[in-house]
N, C-alpha and C positions, 0 to 999 in steps of 0.2 A: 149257769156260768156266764153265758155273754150278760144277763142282765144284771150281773155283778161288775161286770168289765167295763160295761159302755158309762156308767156315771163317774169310773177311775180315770180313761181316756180322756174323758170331757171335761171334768176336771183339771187335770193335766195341760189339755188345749187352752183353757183359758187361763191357766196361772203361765203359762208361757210367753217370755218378756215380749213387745211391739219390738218389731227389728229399728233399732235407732235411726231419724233423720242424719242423714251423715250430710256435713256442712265443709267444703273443702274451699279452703281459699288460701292466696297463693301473696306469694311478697318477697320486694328484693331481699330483703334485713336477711344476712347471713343467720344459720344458725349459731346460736350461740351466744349471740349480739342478746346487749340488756332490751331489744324491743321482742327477740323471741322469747326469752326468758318468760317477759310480763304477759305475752300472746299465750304462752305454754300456762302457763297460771291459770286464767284465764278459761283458757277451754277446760281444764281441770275442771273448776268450779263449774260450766254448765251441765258436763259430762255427772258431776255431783248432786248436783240443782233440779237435776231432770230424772234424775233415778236411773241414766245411761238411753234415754228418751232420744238427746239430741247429742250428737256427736261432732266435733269442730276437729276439721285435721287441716294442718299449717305444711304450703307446701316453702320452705324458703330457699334463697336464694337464688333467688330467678329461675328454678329449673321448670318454673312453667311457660316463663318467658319474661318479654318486657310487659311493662304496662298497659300496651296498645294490646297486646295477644291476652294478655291475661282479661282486660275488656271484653273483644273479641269472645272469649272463652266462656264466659258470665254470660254472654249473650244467646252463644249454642247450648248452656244449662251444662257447660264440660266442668265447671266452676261455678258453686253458689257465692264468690265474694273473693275482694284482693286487697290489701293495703298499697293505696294508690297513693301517687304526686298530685297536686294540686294541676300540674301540665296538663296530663292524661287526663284526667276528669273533666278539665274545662270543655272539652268535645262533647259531654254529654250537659255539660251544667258551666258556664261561661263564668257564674260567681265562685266556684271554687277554687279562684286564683286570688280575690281579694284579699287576703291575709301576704302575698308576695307583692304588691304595688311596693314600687320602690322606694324606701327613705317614710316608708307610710309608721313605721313605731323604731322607736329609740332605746327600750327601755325592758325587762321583763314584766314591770307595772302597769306599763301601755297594754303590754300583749295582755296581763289578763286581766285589767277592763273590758279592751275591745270583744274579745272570745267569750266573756260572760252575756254579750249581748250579742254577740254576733253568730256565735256556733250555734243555737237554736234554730238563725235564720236562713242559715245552711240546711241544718236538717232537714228542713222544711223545702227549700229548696229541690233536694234531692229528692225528697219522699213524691215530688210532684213529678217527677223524671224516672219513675219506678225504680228508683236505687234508695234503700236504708243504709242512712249514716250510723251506723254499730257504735265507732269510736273518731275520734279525731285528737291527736297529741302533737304536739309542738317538738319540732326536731334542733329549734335554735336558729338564732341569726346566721344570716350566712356570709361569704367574707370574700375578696378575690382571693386567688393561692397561685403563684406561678413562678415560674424556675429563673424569674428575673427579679431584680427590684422596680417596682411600680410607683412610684410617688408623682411624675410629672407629666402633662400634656403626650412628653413626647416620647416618653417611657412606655404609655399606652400604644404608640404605632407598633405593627406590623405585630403585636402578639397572635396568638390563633387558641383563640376562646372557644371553649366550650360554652353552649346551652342546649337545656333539656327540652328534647324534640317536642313542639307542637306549645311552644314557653314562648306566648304573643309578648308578654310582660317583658321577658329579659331581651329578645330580639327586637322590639320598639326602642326600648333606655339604649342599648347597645348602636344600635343602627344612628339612634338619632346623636351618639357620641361618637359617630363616625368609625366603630371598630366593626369589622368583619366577625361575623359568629362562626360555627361548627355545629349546627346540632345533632344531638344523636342519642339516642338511648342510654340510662344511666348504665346500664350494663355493658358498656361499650366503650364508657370513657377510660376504666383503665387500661385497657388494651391502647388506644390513641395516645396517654399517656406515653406509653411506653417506646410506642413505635414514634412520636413527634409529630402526630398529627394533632393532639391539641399540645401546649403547652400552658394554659392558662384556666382554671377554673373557678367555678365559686360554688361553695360551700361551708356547712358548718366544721370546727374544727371536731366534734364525734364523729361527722358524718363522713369527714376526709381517712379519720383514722380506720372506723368501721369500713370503709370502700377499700383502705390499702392505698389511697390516693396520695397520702402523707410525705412515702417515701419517694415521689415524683416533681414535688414542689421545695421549694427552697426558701419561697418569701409570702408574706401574708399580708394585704391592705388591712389597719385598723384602722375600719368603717363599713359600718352592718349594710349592706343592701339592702335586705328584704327578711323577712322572717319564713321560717319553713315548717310546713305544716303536713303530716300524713294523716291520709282518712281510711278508714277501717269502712268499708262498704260492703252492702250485699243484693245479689240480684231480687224484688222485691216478691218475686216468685217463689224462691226460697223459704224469704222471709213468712210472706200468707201461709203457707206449708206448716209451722207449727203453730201448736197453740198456743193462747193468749197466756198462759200460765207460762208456759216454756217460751215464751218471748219475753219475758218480766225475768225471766233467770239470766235468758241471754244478756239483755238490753243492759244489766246491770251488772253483771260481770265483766264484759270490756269496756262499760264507765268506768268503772271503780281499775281497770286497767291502765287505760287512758290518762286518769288521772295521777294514779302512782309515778308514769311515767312522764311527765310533764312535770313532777315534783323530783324525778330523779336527771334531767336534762339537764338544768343549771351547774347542778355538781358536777357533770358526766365531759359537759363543753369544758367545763373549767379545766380540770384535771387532762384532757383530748388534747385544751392548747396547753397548759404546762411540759406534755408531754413533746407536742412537736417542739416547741424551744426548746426543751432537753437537745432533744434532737439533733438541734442548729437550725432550725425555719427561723430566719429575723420575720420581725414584723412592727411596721412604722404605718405611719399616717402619708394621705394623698398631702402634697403639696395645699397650702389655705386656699386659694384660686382653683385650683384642680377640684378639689371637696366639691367647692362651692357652687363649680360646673355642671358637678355630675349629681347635686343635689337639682340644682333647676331643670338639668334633663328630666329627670324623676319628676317632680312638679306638674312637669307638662305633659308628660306620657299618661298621668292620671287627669290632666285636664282632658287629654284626647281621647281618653273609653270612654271619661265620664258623656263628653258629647257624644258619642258614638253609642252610648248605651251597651257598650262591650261590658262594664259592673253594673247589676240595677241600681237605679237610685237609692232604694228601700237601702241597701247594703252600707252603700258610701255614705249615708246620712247616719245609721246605726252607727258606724264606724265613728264617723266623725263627732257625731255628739259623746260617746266613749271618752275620746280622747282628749274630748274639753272639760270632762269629770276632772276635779281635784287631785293630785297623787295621793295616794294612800299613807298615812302619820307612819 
């Protein structure tokens, strides 16, 4: 009888599934938001891909924290990965803000020249800082939004602006145009909102609406600052943890996420501000002198990393030869 048993048992042990890599990473994006939707996709298909091998669970809405904790968290292995700001990342990787230099693209045709040659040089970046770039998608231009009308010199005094903590980029252009900042946690700004301790921010109009920041602001600068970028990271620890085969499922399901999403942006910002002008948010242009100010601030804040070597060279020359490609017929 047992020499009937022990080859049913044995049997049984080995057809018994590997308990899954559970892969937890963590992100402001409310749920519900079209960037968890495409996340939730996503980890379907690796949970698909892998035969239930690898497992990806999304913590959203900041209930793991801000960006700096959810770092933090990656670090103690509480977290294999987050979808970060370009801010918070810069502490581990200083080029991950390149894509925010001020006034640096005009255009959506800009953003994807430069990001066809530039997001590679990021990966690589990162990969050399033990964090895998999973994904990175384009959040949209970002805009001033404040509960005054904005257009002159002196329109700009005594506002109290918000910037996202640990944002060299927008505290240098900012500083150097004489306005006092706020920094603080994105999870932080609506509440400030509310209470008047910011009244001025910048953001995309998806990104005002998705926050609930919308219903705080009353007027909009048309004129992009900066363009905004999320990156999908993961501790590289993690990463080595599966196999090569279950990295090729990973790797390619939140590209092909990444990228739906960067295809659904355009429509998502359009429709965000139609929505706040329903609303009543006016939104006009800086005075032609004012623009022009705040364009040469921009200018020079990128002359100053560039000396500084706060962006690598390799980066700003990528960039810049991008830029001087043809527009697209």
């Amino acid at each position: 009888m047992t020499r009937l048993l022990f080859p049913l048992v044995l049997s049984l042990l080995l057809a018994s599934p590997v308990s899954a890599q559970v892969i937890k990473i963590a992100t402001l994006a409310p749920d519900g938001s079209a960037w968890m939707r495409e996340l939730r996709a996503a980890s379907a298909e690796v949970k698909q891909g892998t035969a239930g091998r690898v497992d990806v669970k999304f913590y959203p809405g900041g209930v793991m924290g801000n960006d700096a904790v959810v770092l933090r968290k990656m670090r103690l292995g509480q977290l294999q990965g987050g979808v970060l700001t370009s801010s918070e990342l810069s502490l581990v990787y200083p080029d991950a803000t390149a894509y925010s230099l001020p006034f640096l693209m005009d255009s959506w045709d800009e953003v994807a020249r430069v990001r066809a040659s530039v997001d590679p040089l990021l990966a690589k970046g990162f990969e050399q800082r033990g964090i895998r770039m999973l994904g990175v998608s384009g959040l949209g231009f970002a805009y001033l939004m404040s509960d005054r009308p904005l257009r002159t010199k002196a329109d700009m005094g005594g506002i109290k602006l918000w910037i996202p903590s640990n944002d060299e980029i927008a505290a240098r252009t900012f500083k150097m145009g004489g306005i006092n900042t706020i920094p603080l946690p994105l999870g932080d700004v609506f509440t400030s909102l509310q209470t008047g301790l910011v009244d001025t921010v910048v953001n995309t109009p998806s990104g005002a609406i998705v926050l609930q920041w919308h219903g705080k602001v009353k007027h909009m600068v048309d004129l992009p600052l900066t363009f905004v970028v999320g990156f999908l990271v993961l501790d590289d620890k993690a990463w080595k943890k599966i196999s090569a085969a279950d990295q090729a499922v990973l790797a390619a399901a939140f590209d092909s996420a990444g990228k739906r999403m960067d295809a659904n942006i355009r429509r998502d910002d359009a429709s965000a501000l139609a929505a706040m002008k329903k609303q009543g948010i006016t939104v006009g242009p800086l005075e032609p002198a004012e623009a022009a100010r705040w364009r040469d601030f921009g200018a020079r804040v990128t002359t100053q990393m560039e000396a500084e070597k706060a962006i690598s060279p390799e980066i700003l020359a990528a960039i810049r030869r991008a830029l001087a490609q043809p527009k697209a017929p």
